[in-house]
N, C-alpha and C positions, 0 to 999 in steps of 0.2 A: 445374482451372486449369493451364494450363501453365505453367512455370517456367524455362524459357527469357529466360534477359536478369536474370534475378533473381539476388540478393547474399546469401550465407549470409555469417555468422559461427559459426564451432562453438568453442567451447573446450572445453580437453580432448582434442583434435583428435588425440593419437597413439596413443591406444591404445582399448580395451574401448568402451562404449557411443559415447563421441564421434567414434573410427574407425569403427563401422560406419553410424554416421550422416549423417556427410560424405560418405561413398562410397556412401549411399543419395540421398544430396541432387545428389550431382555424376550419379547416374543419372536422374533427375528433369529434368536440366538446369541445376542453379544454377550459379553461379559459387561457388566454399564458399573462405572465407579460416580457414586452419587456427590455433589460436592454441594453444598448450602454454608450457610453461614452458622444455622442451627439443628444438632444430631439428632432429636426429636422426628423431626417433619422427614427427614431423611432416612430415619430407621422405619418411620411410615408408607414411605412407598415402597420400601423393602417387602414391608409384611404382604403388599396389596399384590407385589409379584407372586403370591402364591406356588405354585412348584416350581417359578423360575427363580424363587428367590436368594438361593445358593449361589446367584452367578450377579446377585445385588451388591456392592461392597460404601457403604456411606462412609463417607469421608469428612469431614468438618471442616469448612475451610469460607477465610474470608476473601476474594477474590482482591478485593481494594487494597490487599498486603501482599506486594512482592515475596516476601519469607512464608507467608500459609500457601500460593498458589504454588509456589517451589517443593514445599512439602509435601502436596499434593501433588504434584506431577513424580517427584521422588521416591515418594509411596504406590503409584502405579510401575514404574520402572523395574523396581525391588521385585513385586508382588509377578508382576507379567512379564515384564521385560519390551514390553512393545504397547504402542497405541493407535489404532486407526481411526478414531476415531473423535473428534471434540466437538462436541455442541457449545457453542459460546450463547445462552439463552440466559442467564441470571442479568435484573435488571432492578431498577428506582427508578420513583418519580418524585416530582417535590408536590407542593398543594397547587391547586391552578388557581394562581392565583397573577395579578395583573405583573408583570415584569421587573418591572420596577421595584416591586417587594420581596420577590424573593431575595431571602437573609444570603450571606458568603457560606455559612454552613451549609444549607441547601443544594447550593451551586457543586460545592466539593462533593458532598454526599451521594449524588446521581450524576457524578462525570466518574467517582471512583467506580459507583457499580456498572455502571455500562458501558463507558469505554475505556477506563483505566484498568478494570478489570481483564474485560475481555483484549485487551493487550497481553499482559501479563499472560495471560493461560495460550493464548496463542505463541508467545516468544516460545514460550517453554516445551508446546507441544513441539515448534520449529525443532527445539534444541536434541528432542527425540526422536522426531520420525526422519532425522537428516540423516543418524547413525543406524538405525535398528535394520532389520532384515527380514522381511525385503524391506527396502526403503521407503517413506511416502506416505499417504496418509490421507486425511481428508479432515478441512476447520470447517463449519455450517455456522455463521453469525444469525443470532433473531436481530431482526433489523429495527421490526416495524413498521407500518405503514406511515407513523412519523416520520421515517427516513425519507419517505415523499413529500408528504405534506403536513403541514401541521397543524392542530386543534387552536384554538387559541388560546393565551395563558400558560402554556407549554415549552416556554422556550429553553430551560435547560433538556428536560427529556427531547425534545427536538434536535436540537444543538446535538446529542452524542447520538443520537439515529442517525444523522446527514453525516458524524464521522466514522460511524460502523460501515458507511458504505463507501466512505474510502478507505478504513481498512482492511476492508474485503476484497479491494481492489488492487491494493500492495501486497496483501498476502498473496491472491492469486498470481501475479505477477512474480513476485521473489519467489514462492513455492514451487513456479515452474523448474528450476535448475535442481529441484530438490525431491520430483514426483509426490509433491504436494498439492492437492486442489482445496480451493476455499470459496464457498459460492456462500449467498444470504437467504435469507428468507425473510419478508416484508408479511406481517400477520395483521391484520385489520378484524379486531372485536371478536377472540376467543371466550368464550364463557368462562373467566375464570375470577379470581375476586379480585383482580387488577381492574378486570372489566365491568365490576359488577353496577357500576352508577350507569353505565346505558342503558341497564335496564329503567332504572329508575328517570331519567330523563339528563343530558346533557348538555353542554353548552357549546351554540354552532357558531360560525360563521357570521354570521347576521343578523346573532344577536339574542336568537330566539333558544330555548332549551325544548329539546324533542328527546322521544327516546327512541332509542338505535337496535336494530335487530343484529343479535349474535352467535356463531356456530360454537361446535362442540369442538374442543382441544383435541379428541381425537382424530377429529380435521385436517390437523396441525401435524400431529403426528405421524401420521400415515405419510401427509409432503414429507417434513424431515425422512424418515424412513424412506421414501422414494430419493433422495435425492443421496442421501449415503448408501445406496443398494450400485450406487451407478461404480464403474472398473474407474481409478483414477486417471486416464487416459481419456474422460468424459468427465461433464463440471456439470450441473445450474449455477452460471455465475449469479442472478437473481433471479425470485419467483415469490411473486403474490400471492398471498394466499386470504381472504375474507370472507366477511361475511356478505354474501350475492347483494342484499337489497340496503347496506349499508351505506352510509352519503359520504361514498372516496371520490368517486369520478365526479366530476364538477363541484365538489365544494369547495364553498365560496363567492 
């Protein structure tokens, strides 16, 4: 399907997977509205889309605040009048550190960015593509491989991975009466500077610290971009995507 004339939303829009997704989506032809927390990194990937950069629009926006993700779905509305598109990928993690330490700010801080947030931008894209014309739409969650299994030391970013995959499960479900589909994406060790300590060695399973081999975000990309090329009348309700020789299957 061509994508030409079509409305992304990316959050996360200035750096690692959410950068090279927008600048895969704005190659496709969408229109991509950049949302980040800060206008800087966001006017950055703008510039990186080169001649597609005209169809880049950065937006600022805290996703953890009901009144900025309203703003910004408000401001898409205005500007296009339609959206087919959200990527719910902006995320946090806290320090890996043993469970038991992690501080209440912490806890708040990486449940607002990854699943409070990606709530909020979901409601709102709902509250949009129920009305618009044609109707319907399409929400893509980054899951994470978290949402499988978990590293150790992990347990808030954990915790909102296992519940991005049941909100991926009620939005598919309620979006059905509304020609909306919402599938996820589980990414395991993009090269990006979230990932960047597996290079450097990190902490498994059993106790031992190795280092982890990692793919290109454009990897990443190209899935997302497969998985919004499909007619809404078709889903990837989930889809893996990792690095081949990294330690998912059996660890532990």
């Amino acid at each position: 399907m061509s994508a030409d004339g079509q409305i992304a939303i990316v959050t996360g829009a200035g750096s690692g997977i959410g950068r090279a997704t927008a600048l895969a989506l704005l190659r496709e032809g969408y229109t991509v509205v950049l949302a980040g927390r800060r206008a800087e990194p966001l006017r950055e990937t703008a510039a990186l889309a080169g001649v597609h950069a005209a169809r880049a629009f950065a937006v600022p926006t805290d996703i953890a605040e009901a009144d900025s993700v309203r703003q910004l779905f408000d401001w898409t509305k205005r500007e296009f009048g339609q959206l087919d598109l959200l990527f719910n990928n902006a995320g946090s993690s806290a320090p890996a550190v043993p469970l038991d330490e992690i501080t209440p700010e912490q806890w708040h801080r990486v449940v607002g960015a990854n699943l409070t947030g990606a709530f909020f931008c979901t409601q709102e894209a709902f509250r949009l593509m129920k009305i618009q014309t044609p109707r319907g739409g399409r929400i893509i969650n980054n899951g994470s491989i978290s949402a499988q299994t978990p590293r150790p030391n992990s347990a808030p970013y954990t915790a909102t991975k296992h519940a991005i995959s049941g909100l991926t499960k009620s939005t598919a479900l309620d979006g059905r009466a509304f020609d909306i589909a919402c599938g996820q994406i589980d990414i395991g060790n993009a090269d990006t500077e979230m990932a960047a300590k597996m290079k450097e060695g990190i902490l498994q399973a059993d106790g031992r610290v190795a280092v982890e081999p990692t793919m290109d975000p454009e990897d990443v990309a190209r899935a997302v971009v497969y998985m919004a090329s499909l007619p809404v009348s078709a889903n990837v309700l989930h889809l893996t995507v990792m690095a081949t020789k990294m330690p998912l299957v059996g660890r532990g």
